[in-house]
N, C-alpha and C positions, 0 to 999 in steps of 0.2 A: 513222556518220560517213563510214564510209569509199564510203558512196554518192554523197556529197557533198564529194568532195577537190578537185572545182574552186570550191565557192563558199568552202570552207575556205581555198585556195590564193588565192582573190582580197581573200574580207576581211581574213587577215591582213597578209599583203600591201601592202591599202590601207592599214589602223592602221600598219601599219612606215613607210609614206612618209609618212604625216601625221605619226609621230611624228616623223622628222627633218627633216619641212620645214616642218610648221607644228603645233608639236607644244603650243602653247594651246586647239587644235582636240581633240585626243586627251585633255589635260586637265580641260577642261571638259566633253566628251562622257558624258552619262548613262550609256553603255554600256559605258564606260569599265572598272567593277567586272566584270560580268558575260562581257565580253572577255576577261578574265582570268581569272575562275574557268573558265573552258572550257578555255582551256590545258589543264589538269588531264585534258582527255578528248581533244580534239585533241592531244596527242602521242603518242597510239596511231596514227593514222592511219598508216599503210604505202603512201602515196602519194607519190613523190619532191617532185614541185613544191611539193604542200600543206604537206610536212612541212617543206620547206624554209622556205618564207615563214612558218610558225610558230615555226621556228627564229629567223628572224629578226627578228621582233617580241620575241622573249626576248629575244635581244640585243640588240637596240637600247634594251629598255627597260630592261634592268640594266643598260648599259652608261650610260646616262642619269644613271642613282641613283650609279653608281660616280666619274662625272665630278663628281657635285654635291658630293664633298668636295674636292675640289680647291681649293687658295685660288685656282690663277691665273685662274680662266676669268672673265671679267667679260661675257660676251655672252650671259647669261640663263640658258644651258645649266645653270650650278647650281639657280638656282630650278627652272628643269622638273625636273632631279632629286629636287631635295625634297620639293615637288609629287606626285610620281609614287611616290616611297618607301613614305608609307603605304598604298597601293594594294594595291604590288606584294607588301609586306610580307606582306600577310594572307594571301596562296597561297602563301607562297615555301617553308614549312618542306615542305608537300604541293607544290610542285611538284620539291624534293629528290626526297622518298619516290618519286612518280610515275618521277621519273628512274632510281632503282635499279629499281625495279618494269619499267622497261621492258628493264635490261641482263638485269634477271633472263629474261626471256621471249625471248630472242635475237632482236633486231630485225635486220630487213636491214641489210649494210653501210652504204649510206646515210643510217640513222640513225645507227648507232655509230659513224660520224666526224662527226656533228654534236654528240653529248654531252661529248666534253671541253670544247670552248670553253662549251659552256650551265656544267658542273659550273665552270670559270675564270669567268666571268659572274657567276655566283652568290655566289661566294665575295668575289669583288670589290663587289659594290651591298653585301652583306650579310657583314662581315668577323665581327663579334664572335657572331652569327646563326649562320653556318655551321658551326662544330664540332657543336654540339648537336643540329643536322639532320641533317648529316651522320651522325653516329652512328644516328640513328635509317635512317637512306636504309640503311645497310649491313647492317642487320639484315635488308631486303630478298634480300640474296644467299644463293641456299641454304647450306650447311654444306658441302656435298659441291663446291660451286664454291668457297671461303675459308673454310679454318676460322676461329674468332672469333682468333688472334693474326696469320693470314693478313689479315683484317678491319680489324685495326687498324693494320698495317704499308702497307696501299694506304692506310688514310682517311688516313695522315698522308706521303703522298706527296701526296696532293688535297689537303691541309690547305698544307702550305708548298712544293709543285714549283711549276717555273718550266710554261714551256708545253708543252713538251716533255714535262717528269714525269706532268704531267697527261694529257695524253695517251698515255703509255705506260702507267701505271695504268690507265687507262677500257682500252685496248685488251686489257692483259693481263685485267681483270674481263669484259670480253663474250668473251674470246677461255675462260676459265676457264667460266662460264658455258653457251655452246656445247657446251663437251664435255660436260657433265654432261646435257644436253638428249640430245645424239647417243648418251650411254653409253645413258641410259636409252631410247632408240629401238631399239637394240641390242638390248637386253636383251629389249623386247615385242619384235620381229620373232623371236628364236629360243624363242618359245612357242608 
């Protein structure tokens, strides 16, 4: 994939603008499923722009699901939500996991400030969903970055922090992470 981070960077991209401006289009699209099981491999990619517009298609479509419990919206945007739920539903426990999976692997800073708002995303389209995934995504983080009460002390700042908590948990875990990569670099360089 990462051969291909400008057609990555364009189809996402495109589904993220269809989604928000003509997002019956995105809906109805056959491809629709398969768009989104790929997520799950496109979020590896270590390309700014790609990785960006992949991001942004996450969000725009949970963001989507999350507006469609709203009572007040009457201008459709709930239906596309709901619409769009069972969709996104079917990857979303695996696209948690994927998300620890990628903190665990120390991504460049440019991804690890695009993962809090995804992990706030997530938890918002999918509120009663997201403990249960969550638990399993944290079991992704080595032992040596969070021990398991270290583990459960961040899920539950990701479980109920505002924007901010979220973001300083996802920081402190890539930033906990990192060092366990760098010790162990450490450690093979003085052999």
């Amino acid at each position: 994939l990462n051969d291909m981070c400008e057609l990555v960077e364009d189809f996402y991209g495109m589904f993220e603008r269809y989604l928000r401006y003509a997002p019956t289009i995105v809906l109805e699209a056959p491809t629709l499923q398969p768009t989104l099981q790929l997520l799950l491999d496109v979020i590896l990619v270590q390309q700014k722009d790609a990785i960006e517009a992949v991001f942004a298609f996450m969000e725009a479509s949970l963001n989507c699901i999350a507006e469609s419990v709203k009572p007040s919206l009457g201008d459709g945007r709930a239906s596309h939500g709901q619409r769009l739920r069972p969709h996104v539903l079917q990857m979303a426990p695996n696209l948690v996991l994927r998300t620890f999976q990628v903190v665990a692997q120390v991504p460049p800073r440019f991804v690890t400030e695009l993962l809090p708002t995804l992990v706030e995303c997530i938890r918002g389209a999918f509120p009663q969903e997201f403990p249960g995934w969550l638990e399993t995504g944290m079991q992704q983080i080595p032992p040596s970055a969070a021990s398991r009460a270290e583990q459960i002390r961040i899920g539950q700042l990701l479980l109920t922090g505002d924007e901010n908590t979220i973001y300083d948990a996802m920081a402190d875990l890539c930033y906990r992470c990192e060092q366990v990569v760098l010790r162990s670099r450490g450690g093979s360089d003085r052999r």
